[in-house]
N, C-alpha and C positions, 0 to 999 in steps of 0.2 A: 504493500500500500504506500508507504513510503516513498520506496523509489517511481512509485504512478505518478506521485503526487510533484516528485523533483521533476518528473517531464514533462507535465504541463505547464511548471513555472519555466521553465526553460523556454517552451515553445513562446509563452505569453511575451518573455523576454526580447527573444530575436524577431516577434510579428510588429512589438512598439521598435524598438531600432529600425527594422527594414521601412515602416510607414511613416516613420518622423522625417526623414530625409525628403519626401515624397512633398513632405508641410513649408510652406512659406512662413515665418515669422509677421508678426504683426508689421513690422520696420518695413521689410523686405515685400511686405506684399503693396502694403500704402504707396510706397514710392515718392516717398516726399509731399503727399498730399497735406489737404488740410479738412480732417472732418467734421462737418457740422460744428465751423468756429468762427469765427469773428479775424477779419484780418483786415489789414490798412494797406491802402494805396498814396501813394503822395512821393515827392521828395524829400519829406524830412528824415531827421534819424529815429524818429518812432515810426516810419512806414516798412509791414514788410513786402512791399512792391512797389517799384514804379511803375510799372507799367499796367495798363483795366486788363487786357488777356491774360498774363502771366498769372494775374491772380486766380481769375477766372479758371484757368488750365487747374492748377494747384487744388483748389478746394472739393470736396462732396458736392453733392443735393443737397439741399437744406441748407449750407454756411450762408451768411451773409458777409458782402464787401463793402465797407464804407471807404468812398474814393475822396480823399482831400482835396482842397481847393488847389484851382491848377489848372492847364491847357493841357489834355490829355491828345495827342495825333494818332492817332488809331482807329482800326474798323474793328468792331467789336460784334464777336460769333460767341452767345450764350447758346450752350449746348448741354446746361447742367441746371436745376429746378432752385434757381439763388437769388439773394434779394442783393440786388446793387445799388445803392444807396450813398448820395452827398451830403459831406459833414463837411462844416467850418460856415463863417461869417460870407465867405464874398465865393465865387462861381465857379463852377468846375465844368468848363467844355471840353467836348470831347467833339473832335473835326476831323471826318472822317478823310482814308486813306485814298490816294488820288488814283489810286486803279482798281477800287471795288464802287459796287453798284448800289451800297449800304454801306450807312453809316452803322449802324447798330442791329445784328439780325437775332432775333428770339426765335430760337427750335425748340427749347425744352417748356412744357407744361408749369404752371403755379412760378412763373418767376415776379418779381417785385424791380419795376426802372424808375428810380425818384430823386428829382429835382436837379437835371443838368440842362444845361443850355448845348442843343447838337446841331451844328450845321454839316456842310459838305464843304469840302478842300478844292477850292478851283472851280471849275467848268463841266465839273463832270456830271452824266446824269446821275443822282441820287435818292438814294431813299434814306429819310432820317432813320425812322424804326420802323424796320421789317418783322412783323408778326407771324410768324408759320404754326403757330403753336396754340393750346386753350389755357384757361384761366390763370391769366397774366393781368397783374395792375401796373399801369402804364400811368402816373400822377408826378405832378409838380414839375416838366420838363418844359423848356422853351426848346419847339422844334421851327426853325428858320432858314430862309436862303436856302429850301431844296429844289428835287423838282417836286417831289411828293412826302411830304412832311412823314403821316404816320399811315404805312400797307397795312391791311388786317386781311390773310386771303388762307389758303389751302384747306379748308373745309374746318375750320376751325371756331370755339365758341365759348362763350362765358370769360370773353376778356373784359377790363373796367378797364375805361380811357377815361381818368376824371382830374380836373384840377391842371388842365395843360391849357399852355399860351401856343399856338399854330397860326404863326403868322406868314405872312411874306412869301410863299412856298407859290408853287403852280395847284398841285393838289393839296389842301390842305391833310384830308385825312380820306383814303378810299381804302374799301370795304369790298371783298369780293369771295362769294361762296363762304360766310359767315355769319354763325344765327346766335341768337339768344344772348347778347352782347351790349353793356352798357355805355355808351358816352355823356358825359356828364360835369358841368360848370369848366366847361374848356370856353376860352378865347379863340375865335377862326377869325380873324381879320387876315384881311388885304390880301387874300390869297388867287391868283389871278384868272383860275379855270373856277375851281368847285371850292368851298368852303370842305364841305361834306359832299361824298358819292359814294352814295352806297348801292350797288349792284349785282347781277345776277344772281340769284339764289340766296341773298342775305336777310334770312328773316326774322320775322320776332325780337328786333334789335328794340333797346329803349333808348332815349335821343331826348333829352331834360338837361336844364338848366345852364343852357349854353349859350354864349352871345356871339351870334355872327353880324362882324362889323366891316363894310367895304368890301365886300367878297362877289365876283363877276355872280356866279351859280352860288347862295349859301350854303342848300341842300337839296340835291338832289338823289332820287329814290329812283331808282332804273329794275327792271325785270325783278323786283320782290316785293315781297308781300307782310301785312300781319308787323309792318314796325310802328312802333307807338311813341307819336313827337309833341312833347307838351313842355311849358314851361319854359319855353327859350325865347329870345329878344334875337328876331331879323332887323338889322337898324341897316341903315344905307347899304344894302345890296343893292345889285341890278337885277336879280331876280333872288327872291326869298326861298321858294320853297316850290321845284321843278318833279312831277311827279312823270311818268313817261315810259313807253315802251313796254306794258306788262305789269305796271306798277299798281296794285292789287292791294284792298283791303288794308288801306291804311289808315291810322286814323291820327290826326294834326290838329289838338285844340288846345286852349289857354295859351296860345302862342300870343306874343306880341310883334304887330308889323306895323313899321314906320318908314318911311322916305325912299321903297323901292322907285329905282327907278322906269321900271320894265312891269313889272306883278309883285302883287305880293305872294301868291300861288298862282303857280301855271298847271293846268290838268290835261292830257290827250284826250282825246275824245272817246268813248266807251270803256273807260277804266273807273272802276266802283272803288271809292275811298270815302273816308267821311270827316268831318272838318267838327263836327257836335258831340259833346258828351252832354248824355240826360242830366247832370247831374249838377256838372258845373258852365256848363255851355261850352260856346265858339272859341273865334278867336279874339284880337283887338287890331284893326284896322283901322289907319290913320286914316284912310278918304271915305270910309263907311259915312253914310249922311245921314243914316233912321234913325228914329224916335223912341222911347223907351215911355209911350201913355203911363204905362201901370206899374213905372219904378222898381222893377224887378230887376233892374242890373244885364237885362239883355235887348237888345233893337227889336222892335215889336218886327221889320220885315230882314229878311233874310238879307246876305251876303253875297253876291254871284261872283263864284269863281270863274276865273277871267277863261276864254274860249275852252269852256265845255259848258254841259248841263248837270253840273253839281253845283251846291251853295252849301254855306254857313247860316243855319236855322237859326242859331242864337248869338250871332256877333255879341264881341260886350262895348258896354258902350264904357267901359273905361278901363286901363290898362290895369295891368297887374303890376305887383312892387320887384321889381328884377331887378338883381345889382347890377348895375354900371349903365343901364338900359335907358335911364334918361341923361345923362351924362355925355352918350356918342352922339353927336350930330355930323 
């Protein structure tokens, strides 16, 4: 019995030796990464990177990178589920690389881009931030001087676009084959195509609390359906709010529209959207001329949306309280 016993310790002995070889050590397997940790970008001597990719490469899923204040020159490919994040008093741009076609591309699901100022390096065509991925918050960024500020495309969904300035750009922010998706209290000025385009198959998008200021197209809605646009300030576009080509079951109220100079809604002809909620009514149209008899807060006659045969049932006959919305002229 004994000696039974010495040969199965024996065995147990040489099967751990021969399979521990076989094992990576924790060091050896990591490679230098950084798990689920906190790490600084910058040029000082508390940063451990200078540069947004290196760091990027280096960490897990889940780490967070806070980038110090600083002109970052780089094209930056998140490829990992992390929140990248600027720290310090005064601005951290990041201007992208003069021979890519993006300035900022998101692949990976649940990542976090907050508060840098991103343009494009030169002449080249650009995308500020490229979106390939879902539930991603995109908040506090100035996107400028691209051709196409923020892509949202590859069948992707449950991103938050809130809290951005989108100025200056060709497109401000286009959307394509994208559903269930929030934009919210963004700035779209002066953007010289689309404020907003969202199309093909992008549906069920909510679209609140935004101010489009100066923008050729503020918003436009192309072959989708079922997106829901309340609560934002159209101030001096040349067309507010462009629905068209397939553009389906939408519904557009408590907007506020002032000083287009083209429409405030433009509709194709046979596409069914609706401009009324029971509950809070229409919109607010600076050149609306009806009458409110019975002081309920709505134009006793309808609204005609400019070349089709839909209207606004219950225009209001006076604007709602939008921040900055009387302040753009």
């Amino acid at each position: 019995m004994r000696e039974k016993s010495l040969i199965v310790a024996v065995f147990i002995l040489m099967f751990t030796i021969g399979f521990s070889g076989c094992v990576q050590t924790p060091s050896e397997n990591n490679n230098n990464q950084h798990p689920n940790e906190q790490v600084y970008v910058g040029n000082g001597s508390d940063a451990d990177f200078q540069n947004i990719q290196d760091a990027i490469n280096a960490v897990n899923d889940g780490s967070t990178i806070y980038v110090q204040e600083g002109t970052y020159y780089e094209t930056i490919y998140i490829n990992k589920s992390i929140h990248l994040i600027h720290v310090g008093e005064h601005i951290s741009s990041i201007i992208g690389g003069k021979d890519q076609s993006s300035v900022i591309q998101v692949n990976a699901d649940y990542c976090t881009l907050d508060g840098f100022d991103i343009t494009k390096n030169g002449t080249i065509i650009a995308k500020g931030i490229h979106i390939r991925s879902s539930n991603n918050t995109i908040s506090n960024n100035t996107i400028t001087d691209t051709t196409e500020g923020i892509v949202i495309e590859n069948e992707t969904q449950q991103n938050t676009i809130i809290w951005n300035n989108i100025s200056n750009n060709h497109y401000g922010l286009k959307m394509q084959t994208s559903v269930n998706n929030t934009l919210a209290y963004n700035i779209v000025n002066s953007n010289s195509l689309y404020g907003m385009y969202i199309y093909y198959n992008s549906h069920r998008n909510i679209i609140h609390n935004n101010t489009f200021y100066k923008n050729n197209y503020a918003l436009r809605i192309k072959s989708s359906a079922e997106n829901i646009v309340y609560y934002n300030c159209f101030n001096n576009n040349t067309y507010g709010v462009y629905l068209c080509c397939g553009a389906d079951y939408n519904i557009v109220y408590n907007n506020i529209f002032k000083l287009s100079n083209q429409s405030h809604i433009h509709v194709d002809r046979g596409l069914t959207n609706y401009f009324t909620d029971r509950t809070y009514g229409g919109n607010y149209y600076d050149d609306y001329d009806g009458v409110d008899s019975n002081n309920d807060s709505f134009g006793d006659t309808p609204y005609l949306i400019k070349d089709s045969t839909l209207q606004d049932d219950k225009p209001l006959m006076n604007p709602l309280d939008f921040l900055f919305c009387d302040t753009l002229n």
